[in-house]
Structures are given as C-alpha cells and as structure tokens.
C-alpha positions in Angstrom: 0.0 0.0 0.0 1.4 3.5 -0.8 2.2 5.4 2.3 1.2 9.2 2.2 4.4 11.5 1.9 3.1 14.3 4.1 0.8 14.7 7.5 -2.8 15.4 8.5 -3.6 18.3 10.8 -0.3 17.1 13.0 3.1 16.1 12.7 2.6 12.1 12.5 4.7 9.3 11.5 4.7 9.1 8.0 5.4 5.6 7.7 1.9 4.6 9.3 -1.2 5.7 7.1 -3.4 4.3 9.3 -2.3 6.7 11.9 -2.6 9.6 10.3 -6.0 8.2 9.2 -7.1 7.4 12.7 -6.9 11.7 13.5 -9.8 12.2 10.9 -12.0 9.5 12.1 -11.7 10.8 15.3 -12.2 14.7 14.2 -15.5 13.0 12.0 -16.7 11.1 15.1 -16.9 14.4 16.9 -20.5 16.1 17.4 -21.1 18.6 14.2 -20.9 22.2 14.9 -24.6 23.2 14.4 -27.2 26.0 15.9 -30.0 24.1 14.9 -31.4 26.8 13.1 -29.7 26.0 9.9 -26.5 27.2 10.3 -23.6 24.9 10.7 -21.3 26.7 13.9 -22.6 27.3 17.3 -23.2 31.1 18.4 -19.6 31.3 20.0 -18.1 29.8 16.8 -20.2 31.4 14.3 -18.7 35.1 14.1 -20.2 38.2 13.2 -20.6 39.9 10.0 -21.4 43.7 9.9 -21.8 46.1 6.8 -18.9 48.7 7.0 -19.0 52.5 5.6 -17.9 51.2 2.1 -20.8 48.9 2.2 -19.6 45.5 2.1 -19.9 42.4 5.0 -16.9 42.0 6.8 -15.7 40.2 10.1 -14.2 41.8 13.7 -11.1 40.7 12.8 -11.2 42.9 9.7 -12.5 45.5 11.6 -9.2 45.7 14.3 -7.0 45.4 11.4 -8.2 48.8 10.0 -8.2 50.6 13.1 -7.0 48.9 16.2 -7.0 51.4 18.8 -11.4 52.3 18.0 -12.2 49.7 16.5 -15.2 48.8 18.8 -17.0 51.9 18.2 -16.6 51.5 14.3 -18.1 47.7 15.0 -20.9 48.7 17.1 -22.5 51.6 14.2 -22.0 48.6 11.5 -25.1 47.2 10.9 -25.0 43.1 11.4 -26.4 40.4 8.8 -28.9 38.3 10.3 -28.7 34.6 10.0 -31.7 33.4 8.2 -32.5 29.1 8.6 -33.6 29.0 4.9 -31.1 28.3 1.9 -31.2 30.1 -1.3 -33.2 28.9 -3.8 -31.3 26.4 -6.2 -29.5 24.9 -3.2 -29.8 21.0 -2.3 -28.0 19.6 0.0 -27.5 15.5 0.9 -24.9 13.1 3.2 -22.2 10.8 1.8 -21.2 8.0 4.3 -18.2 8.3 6.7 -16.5 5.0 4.6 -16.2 6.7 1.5 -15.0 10.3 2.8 -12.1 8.7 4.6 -11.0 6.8 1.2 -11.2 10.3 -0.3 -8.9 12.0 2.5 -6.8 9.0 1.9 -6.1 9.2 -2.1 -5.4 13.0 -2.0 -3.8 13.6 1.5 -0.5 12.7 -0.5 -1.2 15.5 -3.1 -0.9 18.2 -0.2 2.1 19.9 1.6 2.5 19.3 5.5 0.3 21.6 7.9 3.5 24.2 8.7 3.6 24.7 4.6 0.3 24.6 4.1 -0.5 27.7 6.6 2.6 29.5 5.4 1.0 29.8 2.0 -1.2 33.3 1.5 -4.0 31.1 -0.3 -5.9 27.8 -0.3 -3.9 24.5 -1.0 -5.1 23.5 -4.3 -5.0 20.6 -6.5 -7.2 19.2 -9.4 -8.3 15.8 -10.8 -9.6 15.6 -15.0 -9.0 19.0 -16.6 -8.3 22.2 -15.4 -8.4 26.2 -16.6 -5.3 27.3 -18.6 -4.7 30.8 -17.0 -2.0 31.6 -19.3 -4.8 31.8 -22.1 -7.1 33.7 -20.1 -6.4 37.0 -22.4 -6.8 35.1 -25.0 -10.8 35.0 -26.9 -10.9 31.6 -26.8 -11.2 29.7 -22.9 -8.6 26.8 -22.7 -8.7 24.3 -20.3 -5.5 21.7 -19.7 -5.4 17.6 -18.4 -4.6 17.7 -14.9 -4.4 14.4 -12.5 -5.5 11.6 -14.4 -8.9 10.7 -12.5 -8.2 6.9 -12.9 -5.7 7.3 -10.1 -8.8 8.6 -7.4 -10.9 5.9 -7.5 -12.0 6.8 -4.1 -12.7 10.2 -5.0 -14.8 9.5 -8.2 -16.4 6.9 -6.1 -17.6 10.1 -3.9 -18.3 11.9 -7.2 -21.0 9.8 -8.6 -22.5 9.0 -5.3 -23.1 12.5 -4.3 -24.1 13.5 -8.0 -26.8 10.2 -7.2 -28.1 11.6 -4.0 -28.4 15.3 -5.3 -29.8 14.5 -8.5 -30.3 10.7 -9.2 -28.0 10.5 -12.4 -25.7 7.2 -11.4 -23.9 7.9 -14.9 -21.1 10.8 -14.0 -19.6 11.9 -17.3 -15.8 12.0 -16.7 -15.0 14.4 -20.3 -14.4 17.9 -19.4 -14.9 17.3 -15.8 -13.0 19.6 -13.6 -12.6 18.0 -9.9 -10.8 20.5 -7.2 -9.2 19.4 -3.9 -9.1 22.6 -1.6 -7.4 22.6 2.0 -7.9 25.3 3.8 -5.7 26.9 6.8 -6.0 29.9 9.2 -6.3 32.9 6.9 -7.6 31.1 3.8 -11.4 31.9 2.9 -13.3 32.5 -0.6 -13.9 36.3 -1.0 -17.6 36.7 -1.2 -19.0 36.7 -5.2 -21.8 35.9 -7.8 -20.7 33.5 -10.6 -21.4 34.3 -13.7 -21.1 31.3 -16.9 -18.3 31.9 -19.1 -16.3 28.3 -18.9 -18.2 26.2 -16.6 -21.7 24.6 -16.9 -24.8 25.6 -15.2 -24.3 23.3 -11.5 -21.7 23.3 -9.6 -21.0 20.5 -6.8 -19.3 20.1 -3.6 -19.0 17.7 -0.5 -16.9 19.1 2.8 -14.8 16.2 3.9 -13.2 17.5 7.0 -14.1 21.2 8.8 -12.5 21.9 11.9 -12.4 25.5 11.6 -14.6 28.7 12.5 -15.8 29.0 9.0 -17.7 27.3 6.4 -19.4 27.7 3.5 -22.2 30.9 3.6 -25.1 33.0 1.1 -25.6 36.6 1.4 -29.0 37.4 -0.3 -29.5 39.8 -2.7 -31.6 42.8 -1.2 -33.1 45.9 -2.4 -31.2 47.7 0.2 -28.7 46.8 2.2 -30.9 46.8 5.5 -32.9 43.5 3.7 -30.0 41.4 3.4 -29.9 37.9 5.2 -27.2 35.4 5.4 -27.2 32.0 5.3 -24.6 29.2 6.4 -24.2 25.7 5.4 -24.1 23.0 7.8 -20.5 22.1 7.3 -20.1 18.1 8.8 -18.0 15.7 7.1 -20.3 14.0 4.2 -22.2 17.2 3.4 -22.6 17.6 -0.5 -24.5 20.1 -2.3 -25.7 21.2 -5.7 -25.5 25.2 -6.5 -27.6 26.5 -9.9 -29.5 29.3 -10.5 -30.1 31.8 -8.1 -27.5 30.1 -5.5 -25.1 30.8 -8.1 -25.8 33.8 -9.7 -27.8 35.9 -7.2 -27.1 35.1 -4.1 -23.2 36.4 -3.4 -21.1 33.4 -1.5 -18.1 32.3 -0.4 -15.8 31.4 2.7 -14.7 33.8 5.4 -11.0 33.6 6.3 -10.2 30.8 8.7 -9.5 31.9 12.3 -8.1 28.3 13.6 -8.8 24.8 12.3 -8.6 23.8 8.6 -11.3 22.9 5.8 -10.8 20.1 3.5 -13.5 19.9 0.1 -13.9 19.0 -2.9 -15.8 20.8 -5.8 -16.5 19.3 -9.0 -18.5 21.0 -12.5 -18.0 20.6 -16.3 -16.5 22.9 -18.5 -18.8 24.2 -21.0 -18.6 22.7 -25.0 -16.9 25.8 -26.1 -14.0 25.6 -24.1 -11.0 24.7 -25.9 -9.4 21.3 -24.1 -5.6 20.7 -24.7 -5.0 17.6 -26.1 -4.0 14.8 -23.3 -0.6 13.0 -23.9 -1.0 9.8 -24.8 -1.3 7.8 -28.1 -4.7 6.3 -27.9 -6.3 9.8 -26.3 -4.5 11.7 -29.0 -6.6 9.7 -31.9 -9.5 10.1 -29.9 -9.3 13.8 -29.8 -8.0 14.0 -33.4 -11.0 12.3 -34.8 -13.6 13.9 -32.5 -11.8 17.5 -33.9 -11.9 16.3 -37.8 -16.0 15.7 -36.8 -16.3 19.6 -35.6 -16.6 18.2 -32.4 -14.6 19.6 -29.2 -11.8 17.3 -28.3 -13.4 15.1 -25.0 -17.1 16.3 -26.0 -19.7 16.1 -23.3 -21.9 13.2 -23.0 -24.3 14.1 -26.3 -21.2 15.4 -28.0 -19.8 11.8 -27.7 -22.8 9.7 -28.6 -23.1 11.9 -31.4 -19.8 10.6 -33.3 -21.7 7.4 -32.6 -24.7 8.0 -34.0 -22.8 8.8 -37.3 -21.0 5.9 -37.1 -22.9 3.3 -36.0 -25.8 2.0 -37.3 -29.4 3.0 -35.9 -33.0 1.5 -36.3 -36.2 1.9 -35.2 -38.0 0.1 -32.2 -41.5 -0.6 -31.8 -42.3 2.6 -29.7 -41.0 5.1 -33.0 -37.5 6.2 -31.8 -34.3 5.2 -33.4 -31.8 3.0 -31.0 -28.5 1.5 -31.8 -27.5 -1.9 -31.7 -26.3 -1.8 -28.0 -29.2 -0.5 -26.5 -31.4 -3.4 -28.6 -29.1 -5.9 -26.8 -29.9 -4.5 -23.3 -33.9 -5.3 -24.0 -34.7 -7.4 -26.5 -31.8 -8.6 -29.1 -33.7 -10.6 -31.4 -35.8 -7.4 -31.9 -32.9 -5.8 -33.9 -33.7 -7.9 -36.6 -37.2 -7.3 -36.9 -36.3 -3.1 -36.7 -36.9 -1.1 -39.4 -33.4 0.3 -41.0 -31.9 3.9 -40.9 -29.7 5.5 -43.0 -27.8 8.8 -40.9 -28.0 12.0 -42.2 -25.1 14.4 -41.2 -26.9 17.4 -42.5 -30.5 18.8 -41.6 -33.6 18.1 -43.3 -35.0 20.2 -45.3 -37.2 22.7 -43.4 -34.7 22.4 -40.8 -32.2 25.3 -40.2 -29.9 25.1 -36.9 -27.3 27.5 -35.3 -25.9 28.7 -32.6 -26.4 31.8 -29.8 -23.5 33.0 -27.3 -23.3 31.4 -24.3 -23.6 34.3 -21.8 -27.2 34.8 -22.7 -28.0 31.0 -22.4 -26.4 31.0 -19.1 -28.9 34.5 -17.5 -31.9 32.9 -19.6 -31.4 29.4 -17.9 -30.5 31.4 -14.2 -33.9 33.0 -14.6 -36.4 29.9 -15.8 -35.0 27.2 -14.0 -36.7 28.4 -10.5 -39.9 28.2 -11.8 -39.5 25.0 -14.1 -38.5 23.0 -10.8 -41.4 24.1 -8.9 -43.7 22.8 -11.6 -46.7 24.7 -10.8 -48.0 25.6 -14.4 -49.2 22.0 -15.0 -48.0 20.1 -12.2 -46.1 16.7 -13.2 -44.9 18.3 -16.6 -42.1 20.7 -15.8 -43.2 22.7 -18.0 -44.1 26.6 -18.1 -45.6 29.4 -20.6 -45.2 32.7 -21.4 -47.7 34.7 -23.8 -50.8 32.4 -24.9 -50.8 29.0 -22.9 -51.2 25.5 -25.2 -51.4 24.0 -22.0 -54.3 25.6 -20.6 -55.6 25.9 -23.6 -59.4 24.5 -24.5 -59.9 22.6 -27.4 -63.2 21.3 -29.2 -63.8 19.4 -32.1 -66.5 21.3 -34.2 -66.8 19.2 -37.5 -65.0 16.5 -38.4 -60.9 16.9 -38.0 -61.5 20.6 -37.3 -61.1 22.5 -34.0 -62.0 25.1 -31.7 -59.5 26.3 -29.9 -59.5 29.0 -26.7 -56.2 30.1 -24.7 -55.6 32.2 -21.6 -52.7 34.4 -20.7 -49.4 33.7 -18.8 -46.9 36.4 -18.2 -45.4 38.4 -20.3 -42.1 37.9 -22.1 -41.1 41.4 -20.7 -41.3 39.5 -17.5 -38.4 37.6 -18.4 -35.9 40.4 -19.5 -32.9 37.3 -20.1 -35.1 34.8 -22.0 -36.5 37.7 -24.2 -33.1 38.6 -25.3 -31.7 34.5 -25.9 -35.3 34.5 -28.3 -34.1 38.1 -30.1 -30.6 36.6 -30.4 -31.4 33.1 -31.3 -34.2 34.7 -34.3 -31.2 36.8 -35.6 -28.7 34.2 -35.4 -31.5 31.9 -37.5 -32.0 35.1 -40.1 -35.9 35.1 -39.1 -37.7 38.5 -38.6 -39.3 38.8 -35.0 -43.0 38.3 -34.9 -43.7 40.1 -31.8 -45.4 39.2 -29.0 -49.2 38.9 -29.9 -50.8 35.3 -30.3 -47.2 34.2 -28.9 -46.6 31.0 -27.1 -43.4 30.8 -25.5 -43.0 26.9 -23.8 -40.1 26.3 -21.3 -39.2 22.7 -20.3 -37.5 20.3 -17.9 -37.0 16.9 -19.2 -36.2 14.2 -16.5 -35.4 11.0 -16.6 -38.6 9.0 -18.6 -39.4 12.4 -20.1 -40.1 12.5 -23.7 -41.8 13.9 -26.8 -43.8 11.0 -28.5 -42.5 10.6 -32.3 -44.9 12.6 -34.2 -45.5 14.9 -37.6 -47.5 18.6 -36.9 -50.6 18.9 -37.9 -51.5 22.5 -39.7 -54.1 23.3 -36.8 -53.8 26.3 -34.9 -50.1 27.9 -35.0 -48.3 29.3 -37.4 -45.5 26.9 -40.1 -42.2 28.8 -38.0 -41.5 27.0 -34.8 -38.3 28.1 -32.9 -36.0 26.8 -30.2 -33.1 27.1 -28.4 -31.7 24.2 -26.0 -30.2 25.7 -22.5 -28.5 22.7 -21.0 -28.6 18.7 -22.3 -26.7 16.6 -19.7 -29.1 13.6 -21.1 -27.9 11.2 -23.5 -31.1 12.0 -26.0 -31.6 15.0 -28.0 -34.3 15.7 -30.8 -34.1 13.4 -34.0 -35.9 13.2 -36.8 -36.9 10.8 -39.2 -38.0 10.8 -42.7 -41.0 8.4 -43.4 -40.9 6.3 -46.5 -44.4 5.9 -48.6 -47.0 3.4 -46.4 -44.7 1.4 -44.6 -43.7 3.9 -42.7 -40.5 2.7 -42.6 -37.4 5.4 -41.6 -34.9 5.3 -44.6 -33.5 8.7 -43.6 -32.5 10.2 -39.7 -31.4 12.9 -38.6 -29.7 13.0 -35.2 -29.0 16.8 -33.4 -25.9 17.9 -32.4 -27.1 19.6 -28.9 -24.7 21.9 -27.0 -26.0 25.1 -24.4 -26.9 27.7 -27.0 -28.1 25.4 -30.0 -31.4 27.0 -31.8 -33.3 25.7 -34.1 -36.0 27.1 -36.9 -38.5 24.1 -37.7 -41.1 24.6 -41.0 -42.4 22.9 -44.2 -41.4 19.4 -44.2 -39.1 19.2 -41.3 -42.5 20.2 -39.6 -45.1 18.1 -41.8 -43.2 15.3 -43.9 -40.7 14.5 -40.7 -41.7 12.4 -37.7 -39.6 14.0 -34.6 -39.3 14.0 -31.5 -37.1 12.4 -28.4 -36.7 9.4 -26.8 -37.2 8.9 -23.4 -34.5 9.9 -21.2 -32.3 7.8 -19.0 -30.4 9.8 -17.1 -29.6 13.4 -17.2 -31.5 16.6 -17.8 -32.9 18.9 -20.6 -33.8 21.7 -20.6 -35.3 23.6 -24.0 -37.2 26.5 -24.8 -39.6 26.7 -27.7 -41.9 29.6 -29.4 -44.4 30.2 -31.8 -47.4 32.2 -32.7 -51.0 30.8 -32.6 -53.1 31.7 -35.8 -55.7 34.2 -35.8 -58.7 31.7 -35.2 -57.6 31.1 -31.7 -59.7 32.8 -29.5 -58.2 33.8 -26.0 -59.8 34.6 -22.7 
C-alpha cells in the first residue's frame, strides 16, 4: 500500500497511514458544529458579520486590522447580517457515508504539503483531478482548459463523485469528459472572498462535498436585497459527508463564499464541467490523442460532453427503429430485447439537416442569465403540475380545445406572463431569431414553452398537424446533460418505414427554426431519457382563429 508522503492536521509518523487516518476519524466522530437553526457553527463559533461604511460584510477581525485602537466603536454603528435558517433557492444539500470520505482523505492527503507549509502559503492549497483552466490563455478569446491528474488514479474520489451526484440529482452515470474535480485545503487565513458566478467556462451546476471542517468558518449566502438593510445570510451545515448542488439563483444571485479561517482547517472537494466551447488541450497519450483528433476532424470539441460523444456514434454506427418510433442502436437493442434488432426497421444517418430544418448557434452568456432565470420556476412545476413545463404569452397547455366538424377544432387560450417578465429569456429568443436570419413576430398570439425533461421524459415521435399555429416553430436548447436530444426521421411511402434520420448535435446555445417538411413530412421527436436533464425553450405564434380569454 502506498504510504502518504506528508501529515494530516499534526506532525505524524509518515510511515503509518493508518495513523494519520485514525486523527480524521476521530475529528469525524466528533459532534457537528450546528445552531439548529440551519447554520452549521454554534453562536460562539459562528462570528459576526457587519456592513462597513464602504458597504460591504466584513468580520471583527477585519474590523481591528483597520483601526486597532477604536475599533469597537466602528463595530458597534456597522449594521449586522442576520442569519436566516432557509437556503437560497437552487441549493440541495444530501450526506455521503463516513466509509467513502475517509477513502477520499486518503487518495489525496498525499497530493498536499504538510500543515507548517500549508499555513505559510497566503491562499488555499489546491489541487485538481480531470481538466483544469489554462490561465495563461485567459487573455486570450478563446477559454482553454489543460489535463490535470488523471482521474483513474482517485478511485476513491470518483467513487464520492458519482455517489453524491446520485443523492443530489439521481443521475448514477457521471460523465468523466471535461470534468474539472478541485481538492481545496484550507488553513487559518484562507477563505473564498464573497461573489456571484457568472457562466463563461463552466456549466450551469456546480457540486461540492466538505470532507473535514475543523475551523470557524464554512461555506455561507448573502441574499440579494433591495437595500442593504434587507439582506440575510445563510450558512451551510459544514459536517464531514455534506454535498450540495449550486444552480440558479444560488449561483448567480445570491453572493457566496468562505470567510478567512481563524483556527482549524477545511478540507472539500468541488467538482463542474466545462462548457462545450471551451478549448481542451489535447492529453498525452497515443490512444487519447486519436481520440481527440478524430472527434476534432468531426467539428466536435476534443473530449465532448456526454451528447457530443454519442453523437460521433450516432454517425458511425448503425441506428433502427423500435416498436415505440425512436431510433436505437445496436447496444441499447441488446440490453432489451436482441432478437428485436432484426425485426427493426433500418436507418440511413443523415449528417446534414432536413430540409425545413435550419440550426445555429447563440453565445453562451445569454443561455447562461436565460437558464438562471427559468429554472426556478420550471422545478417548482406549478403551471401544470407533473410536466415541468411553463408558458409565457398564450398557454397550449391551458388551452381548451373542441372538435367542431369532423378533424377541425375550436380552440381558446388564456394568458401567462409576459415575455417582458423575463428580461434574459426575451433577449436569448431576439438573439437566437437573428442568429436563424428570421424576422421577430412580436409578442401577440405568442406562445413561449419552457421545459425540464427528466429521466422517462419524452416527446412522443410525431408529424405537426396544420391546426392552430403558425408553419415557424423556434427553439433554443439551455442545457442537455441527457444522453437523448431531438431526432428526426423521414418516413418512407406506407410502410412507414425510416430510410432517412437525422440526429441533433445539442450543446448550451443550439437554436433551431423548424417549418415545411421538417415540420409536416418528418416524424420528430425524443426518446425517453435515461439519465440526465434537458432543458429547451420553444416559441411560436397561434393563428388568428384562436380565440383567447
């Protein structure tokens, strides 16, 4: 067994791993440091924040470094942020077992320097697992991101990984391309200065689990607030085993961070992906090297992300349809039924769109405000419950619908909110329409749809009928961490066999304009999902006929 080069918390032997070991079992046994009120220090542990003249939280300590002789009557004007017991919205929190946190301390207490380095150093101990940011090309107008440890040698750690990502979010199927994995220790002085993110590199959720937190500080949220006076702060519950997932306004609107550590240390881990844009530096490696060479003679990313991946399978490998209309390949026939394949009705793969079918591509800072502002209300699935689904403009779902005479309808709508309401999403539609070369409609008779799909969501296989919208459907596709995107097939005189598909190549920021026979002539739709989410946005206008309340 390979004996760790450097301490814990202590000057240990370091020819005894299990000793060194035994200090964070026993710092894990001990009770967590938690108010009850949702906060995760005690009152004499959990210090003080105040606003200072300049507006901004800061601690005591900060406070008697500025002024050391009146300090105390500078810390008693400050105004102080309440705690508040309820997390931000977009924050989910779960408990990994103490097993697999001490196999994590275990594989990367090697990677760090002993405790007298460690606190000697004027920021966090750092080191990372899969890719990491190239900050020698940050000037540069392309992101570039470089291999870091291999993640093959943390089995322990990616054992942490996937079971946290299947508490938070039940996806047991972690994608290991373009995934950035952090290792942070923290010593007295360290701390996160408090921020919003903002998507330029990294994907919409970020993940963490705390594996060891002996300090004074842990993770906390200061709301936003109209004024200063409404602002509320929230701290995690820091024990070893805590995970959490961060998205929308947790990320982006609530600011957070670490305070600097006053005694202890804090040992996490933080894992995202980096978006499909970013540039990845090609690993060493023969076998890797090929990989990435023929993914970038595909126009594909080197390492793609899940989709990007099954995509250069879907060109290369043969597809055929199953008996509920969606097109499978050969593996996924083996894992049901393999005598099936036989029967299935053959494909031929299309690498260009149908026609009726135009496809491009919007900037990824819009996709990334748009998806912050929808996601809220698409997880609290109140516009028609069980669906995850919500409208803006004229509602389809809400709508009523009544057959007059033979395959014609009657069809009355109400009103959701306005697309005004939704100052990001209106701008991803205006840029997605001028990236498509379409002319903007406005927003009367529009129906604006915004949708989670989970796993054992789907859109049944289908062709439009000419009923009551317009030809010109739109979309634009915020986030696919799924491994099914829209496809298409091409039906073939009364069989209705496929002799033509079309598979879509779905990355954050893809749009699409759908009309004529890519509406009509085309079955489409998407298979049901296995693991992963999507999450699209799709608009059109209702005809003139439709009536609305």
């Amino acid at each position: 067994q390979h004996v760790p080069r450097f301490d814990c918390l202590h000057r240990e032997s370091k020819s005894d791993c299990s000793i060194r070991l035994h200090c964070f079992r026993n710092l894990m046994s001990s009770e967590p440091m938690c108010d009850g009120d949702g906060c995760g220090l005690v009152d004499e542990q959990l210090r003080q924040v105040r606003v200072a003249d300049d507006g901004l939280p800061y601690t005591m300590e900060d406070f008697k470094s500025w002024s050391p002789e009146d300090w105390p009557d500078a810390w008693s004007r400050a105004r102080l942020i309440p705690i508040t017991s309820n997390p931000p919205e977009g924050l989910i929190f779960g408990l990994i077992g103490t097993s697999m946190v001490e196999q994590a301390i275990s594989e990367i207490l090697p990677w760090f320097p002993s405790a007298n380095s460690r606190a000697a150093t004027k920021q966090r101990n750092a080191f990372e697992i899969g890719w990491t940011m190239d900050h020698s090309n940050l000037k540069l107008s392309q992101v570039v991101a470089q291999a870091a440890q291999p993640a093959d040698k943390f089995p322990g750690v990616c054992s942490l990984v996937a079971a946290a990502m299947h508490l938070l979010t039940g996806n047991m199927n972690v994608n290991m391309d373009r995934l950035n994995i952090s290792c942070l220790w923290y010593s007295p002085g360290h701390g996160i200065p408090m921020h919003c993110d903002r998507l330029y590199a990294y994907e919409q959720d970020v993940y963490g689990c705390v594996l060891l937190n002996t300090s004074d500080a842990a993770l906390e949220f200061h709301s936003p607030a109209p004024s200063d006076k409404d602002c509320s702060r929230y701290v995690v519950h820091e024990s070893p085993g805590t995970c959490f997932v961060q998205r929308g306004k947790a990320r982006f609107d609530w600011k957070h961070g670490v305070l600097p550590l006053s005694f202890g240390e804090r040992l996490s881990v933080t894992w995202r992906w980096f978006l499909p844009d970013v540039h990845l530096a090609k690993r060493a490696g023969p076998a890797q090297q090929a990989r990435n060479d023929s993914l970038e003679q595909m126009g594909t990313p080197a390492g793609g992300v899940g989709v990007l991946d099954h995509r250069l399978q879907d060109v290369e490998t043969d597809r055929r349809i199953a008996y509920d209309g969606y097109a499978y390949a050969h593996t996924e026939f083996m894992l049901w039924q393999p005598w099936a394949w036989e029967h299935a009705a053959r494909t031929h793969a299309l690498r260009e769109p149908p026609p009726g079918l135009s496809i491009s591509k919007v900037p990824l800072l819009p996709v990334g405000h748009a998806l912050a502002e929808i996601e809220p209300h698409l997880f609290r699935d109140e516009w028609a419950p069980g669906l995850n689904v919500f409208e803006i403009g004229l509602s389809f779902y809400k709508a009523d619908y009544k057959d007059i005479e033979g395959n014609d309808w009657n069809c009355t709508t109400v009103h959701g909110p306005a697309l005004s309401s939704f100052p990001h999403l209106q701008n991803l539609i205006m840029a997605s329409t001028e990236q498509l070369h379409a002319k903007w409609k406005g927003e009367l008779r529009l129906n604006v749809i915004c949708r989670l799909y989970k796993a054992g969501s789907s859109i049944v296989m289908h062709t439009d009928k000419q009923d009551w919208f317009e030809e010109d459907v739109y979309g634009c596709v915020l986030k696919n961490t799924s491994d099914r995107v829209l496809e298409l097939h091409e039906n073939h005189g009364a069989t209705g066999n496929a002799v033509k598909l079309y598979i879509s190549d779905e990355q954050p920021g893809t749009c699409y304009l759908q009309r004529g026979q890519a509406r009509f002539l085309w079955n489409h739709g998407i298979a049901p999902l296995t693991s992963g989410e999507r999450i699209s946005v799709t608009w059109r206008w209702f005809q003139s006929h439709v009536d609305s309340a």
